[in-house]
C-alpha positions in Angstrom: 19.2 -7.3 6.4 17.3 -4.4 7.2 13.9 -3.5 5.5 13.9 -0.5 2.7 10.9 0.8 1.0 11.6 -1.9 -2.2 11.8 -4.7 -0.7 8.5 -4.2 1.4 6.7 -3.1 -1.8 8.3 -6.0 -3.4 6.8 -8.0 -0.6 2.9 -7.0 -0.5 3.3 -7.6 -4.4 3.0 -11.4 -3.7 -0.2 -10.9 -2.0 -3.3 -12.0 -3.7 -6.2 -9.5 -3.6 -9.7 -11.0 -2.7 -12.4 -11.6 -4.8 -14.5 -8.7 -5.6 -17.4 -10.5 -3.4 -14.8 -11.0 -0.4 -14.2 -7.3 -0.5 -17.8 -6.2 -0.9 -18.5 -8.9 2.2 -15.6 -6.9 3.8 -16.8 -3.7 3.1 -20.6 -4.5 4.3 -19.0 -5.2 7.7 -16.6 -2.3 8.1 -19.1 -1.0 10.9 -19.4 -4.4 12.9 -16.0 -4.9 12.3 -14.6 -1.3 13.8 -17.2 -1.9 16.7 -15.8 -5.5 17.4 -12.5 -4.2 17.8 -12.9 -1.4 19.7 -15.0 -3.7 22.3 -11.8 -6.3 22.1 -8.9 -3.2 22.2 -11.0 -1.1 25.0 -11.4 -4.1 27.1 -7.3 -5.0 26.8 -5.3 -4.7 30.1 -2.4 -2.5 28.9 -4.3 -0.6 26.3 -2.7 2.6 27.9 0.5 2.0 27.0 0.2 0.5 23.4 -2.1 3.8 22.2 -0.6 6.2 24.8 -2.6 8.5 27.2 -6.0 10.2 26.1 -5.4 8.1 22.7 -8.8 6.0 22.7 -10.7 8.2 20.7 -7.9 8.4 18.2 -7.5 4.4 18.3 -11.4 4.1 17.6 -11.0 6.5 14.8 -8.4 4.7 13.7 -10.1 1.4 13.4 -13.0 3.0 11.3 -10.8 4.1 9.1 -8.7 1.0 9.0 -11.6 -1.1 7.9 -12.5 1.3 5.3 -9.1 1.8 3.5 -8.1 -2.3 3.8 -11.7 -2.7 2.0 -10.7 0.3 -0.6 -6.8 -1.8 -1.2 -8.3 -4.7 -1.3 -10.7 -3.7 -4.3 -8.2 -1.9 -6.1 -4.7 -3.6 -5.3 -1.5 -1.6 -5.7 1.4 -2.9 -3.8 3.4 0.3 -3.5 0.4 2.4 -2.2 -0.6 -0.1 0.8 3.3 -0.6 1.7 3.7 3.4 1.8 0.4 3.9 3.6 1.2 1.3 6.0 4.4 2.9 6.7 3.0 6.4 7.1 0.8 4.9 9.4 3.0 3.3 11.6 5.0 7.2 11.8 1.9 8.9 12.3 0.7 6.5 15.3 3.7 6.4 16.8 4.4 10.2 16.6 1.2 10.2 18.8 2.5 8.1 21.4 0.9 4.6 20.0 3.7 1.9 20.7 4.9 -0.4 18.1 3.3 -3.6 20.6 -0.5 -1.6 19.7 -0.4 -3.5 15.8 0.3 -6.7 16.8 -2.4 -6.9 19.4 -4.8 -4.6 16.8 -4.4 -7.2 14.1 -4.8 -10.3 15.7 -8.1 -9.1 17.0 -8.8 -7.6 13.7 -8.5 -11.1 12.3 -11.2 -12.3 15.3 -13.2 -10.4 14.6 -13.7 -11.2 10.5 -13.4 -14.7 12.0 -16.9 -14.3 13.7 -18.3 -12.0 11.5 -17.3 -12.6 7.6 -18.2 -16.0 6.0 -15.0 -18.7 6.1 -14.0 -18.1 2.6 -14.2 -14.6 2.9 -12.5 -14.6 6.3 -9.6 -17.0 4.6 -9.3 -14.4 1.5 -8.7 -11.6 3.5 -6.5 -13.0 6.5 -3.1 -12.9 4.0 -3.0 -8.9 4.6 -3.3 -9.2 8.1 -1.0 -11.8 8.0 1.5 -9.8 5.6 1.1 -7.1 8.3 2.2 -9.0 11.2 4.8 -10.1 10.0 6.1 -7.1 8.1 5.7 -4.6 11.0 9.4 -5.1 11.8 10.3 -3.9 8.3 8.1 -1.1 8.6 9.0 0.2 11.7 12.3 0.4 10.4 11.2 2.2 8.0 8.8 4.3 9.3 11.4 5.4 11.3 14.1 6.5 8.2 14.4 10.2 7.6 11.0 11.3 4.6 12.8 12.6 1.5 11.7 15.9 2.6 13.3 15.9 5.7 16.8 15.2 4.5 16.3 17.8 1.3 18.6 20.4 1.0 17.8 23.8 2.4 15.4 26.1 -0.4 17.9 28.7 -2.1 17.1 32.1 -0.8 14.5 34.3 -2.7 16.2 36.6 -4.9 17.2 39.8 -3.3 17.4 38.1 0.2 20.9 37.7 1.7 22.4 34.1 1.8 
């Protein structure tokens, strides 16, 4: 079956948000964390061709910025917000050349890295969206890739007085 928007909202609804101290550990860290995985992505082999040429200041950006919206979801958990982010993500990225085999690799050493730097509980808290992530990024891929609303609208009516 192939993934729509409901059924990966209806999916990140089973996910359990931390506690409030998990995400405020979380969000203490977003700096360490961002630096940790820029060290482990800049250092990968084939980083070239999961974020595309001249892309590594966008990846780093995006890793900031990951960190600080995952801490943001976390606190304040709505199910269809973080499914359609994700999935406008995932679009964006890959309009700028990132290939779909960059999240895999990004989230696993997202996860190392909150291994070796949050506490265990914390670390064990958070994992699930990760998790969810992984294993979702099939679904929204598909997704991702679908036609926006916008793009499959009908044409604007012309402005009166203008000739159809």
């Amino acid at each position: 079956m192939m993934m729509n928007r409901e059924a990966l909202v209806s999916s990140a609804a089973r996910l359990t948000p931390p506690s409030v101290e998990a995400v405020q550990e979380y969000a203490a860290h977003v700096p360490v964390l961002a630096a940790l995985l820029d060290d482990a992505m800049l250092a990968h082999p084939n980083l070239e061709q999961l974020v595309g040429s001249g892309n590594m200041a966008m990846m780093q950006n995006n890793h900031r910025n990951h960190f600080r919206y995952m801490a943001s979801v976390m606190a304040v958990y709505d199910p269809a917000s973080f499914a359609e982010t994700v999935v406008w993500v995932v679009r964006t990225y890959r309009a700028h050349g990132f290939s779909l085999a960059y999240w895999p690799v990004m989230l696993e050493q997202a996860l190392q890295a909150m291994q070796r730097t949050l506490r265990p509980a914390t670390a064990a808290q958070v994992a699930p969206f990760y998790e969810w992530l992984a294993s979702q990024l099939e679904g929204i891929a598909h997704v991702a890739a679908a036609p926006t609303a916008w793009e499959t609208a009908s044409p604007m009516p012309p402005v009166c007085g203008e000739a159809s």
